[in-house]
N, C-alpha and C positions, 0 to 999 in steps of 0.2 A: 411514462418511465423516465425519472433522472439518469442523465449519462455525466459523468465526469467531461471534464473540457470547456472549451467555447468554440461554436459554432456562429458566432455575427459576422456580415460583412468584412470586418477586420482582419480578418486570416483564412477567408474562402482561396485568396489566388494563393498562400501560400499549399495550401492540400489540395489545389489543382498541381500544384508544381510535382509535390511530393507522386501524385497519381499519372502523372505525365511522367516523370522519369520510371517508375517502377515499371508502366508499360513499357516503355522505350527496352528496359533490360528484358524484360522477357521478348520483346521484339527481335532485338539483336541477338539475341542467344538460343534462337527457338531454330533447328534443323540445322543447315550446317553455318548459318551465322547471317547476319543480317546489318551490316553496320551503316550501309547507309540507308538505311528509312529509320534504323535507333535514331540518329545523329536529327532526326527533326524532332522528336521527342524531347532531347536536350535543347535545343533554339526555345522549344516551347516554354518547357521549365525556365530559360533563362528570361524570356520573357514576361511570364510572370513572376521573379524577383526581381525585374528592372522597376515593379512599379508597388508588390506587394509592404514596404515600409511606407511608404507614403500614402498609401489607401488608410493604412493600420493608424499611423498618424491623425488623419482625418476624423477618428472617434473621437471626440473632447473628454467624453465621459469615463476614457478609459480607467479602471482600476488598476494600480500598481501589479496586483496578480496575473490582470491581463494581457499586462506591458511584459513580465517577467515568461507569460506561457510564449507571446509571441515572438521573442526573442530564442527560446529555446526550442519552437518548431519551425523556426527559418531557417537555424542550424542543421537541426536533426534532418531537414527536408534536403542542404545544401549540400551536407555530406553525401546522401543518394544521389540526388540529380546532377552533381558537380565533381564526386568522388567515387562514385561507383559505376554511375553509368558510363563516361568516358574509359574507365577500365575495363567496364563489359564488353565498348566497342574496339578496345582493341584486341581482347578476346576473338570477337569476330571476323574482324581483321585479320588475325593468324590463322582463323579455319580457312579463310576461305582464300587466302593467298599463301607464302610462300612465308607462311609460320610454325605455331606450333604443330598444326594438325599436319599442314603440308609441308615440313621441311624436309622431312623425307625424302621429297621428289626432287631435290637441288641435287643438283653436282658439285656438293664442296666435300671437303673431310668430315669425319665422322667426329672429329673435336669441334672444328666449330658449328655443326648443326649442332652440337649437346651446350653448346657456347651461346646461341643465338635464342635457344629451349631458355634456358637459367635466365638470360638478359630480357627477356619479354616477361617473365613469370616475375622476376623480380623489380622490374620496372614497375607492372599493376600495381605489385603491393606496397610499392614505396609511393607509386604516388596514392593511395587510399588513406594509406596511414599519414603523410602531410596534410593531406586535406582535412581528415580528421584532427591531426596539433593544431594548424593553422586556424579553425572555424571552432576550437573548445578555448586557446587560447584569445581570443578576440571576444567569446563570452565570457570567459575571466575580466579582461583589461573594460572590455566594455560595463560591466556590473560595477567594478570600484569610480570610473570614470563618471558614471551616472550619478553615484552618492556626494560627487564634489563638484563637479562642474553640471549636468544635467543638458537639457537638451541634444541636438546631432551632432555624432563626431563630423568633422572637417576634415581628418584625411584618414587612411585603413595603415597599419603596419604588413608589407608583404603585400606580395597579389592577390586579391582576392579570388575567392574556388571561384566566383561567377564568369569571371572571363571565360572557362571555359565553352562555355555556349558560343564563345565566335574564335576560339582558338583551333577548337578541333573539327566544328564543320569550314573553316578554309581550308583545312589538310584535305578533308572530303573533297574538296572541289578542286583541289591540286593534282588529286591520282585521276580527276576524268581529263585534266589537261594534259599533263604526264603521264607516254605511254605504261614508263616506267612502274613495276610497284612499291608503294610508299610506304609499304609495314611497317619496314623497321625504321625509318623516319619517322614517325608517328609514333613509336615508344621513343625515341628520343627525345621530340619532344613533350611527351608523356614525363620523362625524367627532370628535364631543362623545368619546366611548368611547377613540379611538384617541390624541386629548388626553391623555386623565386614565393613557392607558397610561403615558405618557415624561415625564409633571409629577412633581416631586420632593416628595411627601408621602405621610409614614408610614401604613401601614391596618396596623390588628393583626390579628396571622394566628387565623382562628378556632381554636378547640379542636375535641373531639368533637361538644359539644353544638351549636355554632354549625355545624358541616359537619352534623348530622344533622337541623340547620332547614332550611338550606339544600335538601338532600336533600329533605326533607319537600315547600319550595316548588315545586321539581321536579317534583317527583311528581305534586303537583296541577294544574302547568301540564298536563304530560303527557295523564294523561286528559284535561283539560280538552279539551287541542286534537284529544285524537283523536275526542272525541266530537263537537266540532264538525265535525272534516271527515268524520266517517262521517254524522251527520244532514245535510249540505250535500249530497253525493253520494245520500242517499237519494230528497231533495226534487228532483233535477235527473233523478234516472233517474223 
């Protein structure tokens, strides 16, 4: 049977990325919320676009249709992993602390729990929707870019959605430090993040070395957080 698409090496890590974030949402969203074991799901995804353009790269033979499918499921994949799933997990976040599901249970006025409702609901959606201008706008500018100059850009306009992967698992590893809870700091910076996506200033795109810092800090988040939630679940059973 022919199927529409491409399926070679060249775009395997990016539909691991895409199937890594999509679990991560049903993860985090499954009972009354789950956001830290999502928040590794998202590591995962970013770790397969730290490297997925340059595997892609590596095809000599590629057809220009190939270069064009692969460009537009990096996208399609980054808006999930980088724009929705960060959103899911602060969904999660507000079930299971002292958010939407639980704001109820505060002792403040009845205006600002309906204050705190709108500012977290509205948050999600503002940053979904930047992630999506910033990552349709960047295949625009990137498409005419390619017909005049060609080869890799040098630097991104705005922050890229990928940082997410090590923006939102440090907040993760801040509330196991901080007794405190970090909900609504985490839609904050949910807010601040979705900003700096659609503002108009230059960030140079890393090389190797910079993507295998990057990596590195990952990594460390990584373990970090897993061994916090495996000693947390030790100490409650």
């Amino acid at each position: 049977m022919i199927m529409i698409g491409f399926f070679d090496y060249s775009v395997w890590l990016t539909y691991i990325s895409l199937l890594s974030a999509t679990f991560g949402i049903m993860i985090t969203l499954h009972g009354g919320g789950h956001p830290f074991i999502g928040v590794f799901f998202l590591m995962i995804s970013g770790l397969c676009d730290a490297f997925d353009g340059r595997v892609a790269r590596s095809k000599k033979n590629r057809t220009e249709t190939q270069k064009g499918f692969g460009i537009q499921i990096d996208s399609l994949s980054d808006l999930v992993a980088f724009g929705v799933l960060p959103a899911c997990i602060g969904q999660a976040m507000a079930s299971v602390g002292p958010g939407i599901s639980g704001v109820e249970r505060l002792r403040i006025s009845y205006g600002m729990k309906n204050f705190m409702i709108i500012f977290m609901l509205v948050s999600m959606l503002f940053y979904v929707l930047a992630a999506m201008i910033r990552l349709a706008y960047f295949n625009v500018i990137e498409e005419e870019r390619q017909k005049t100059e060609g080869g890799c850009n040098k630097t991104y306009i705005g922050l890229p959605v990928t940082v997410a992967a090590l923006i939102f698992p440090t907040l993760m590893l801040l509330q196991y430090i901080i007794p405190t809870d970090i909900t609504i700091l985490y839609f904050i910076v949910l807010d601040i993040t979705a900003i700096l996506f659609i503002s108009k200033f230059d960030v140079a795109k890393p090389g190797l070395k910079g993507i295998l810092l990057m990596v590195g800090v990952g990594l460390v988040e990584f373990i970090l957080l897993l061994l916090c939630l495996l000693l947390i679940r030790h100490f409650h059973i």
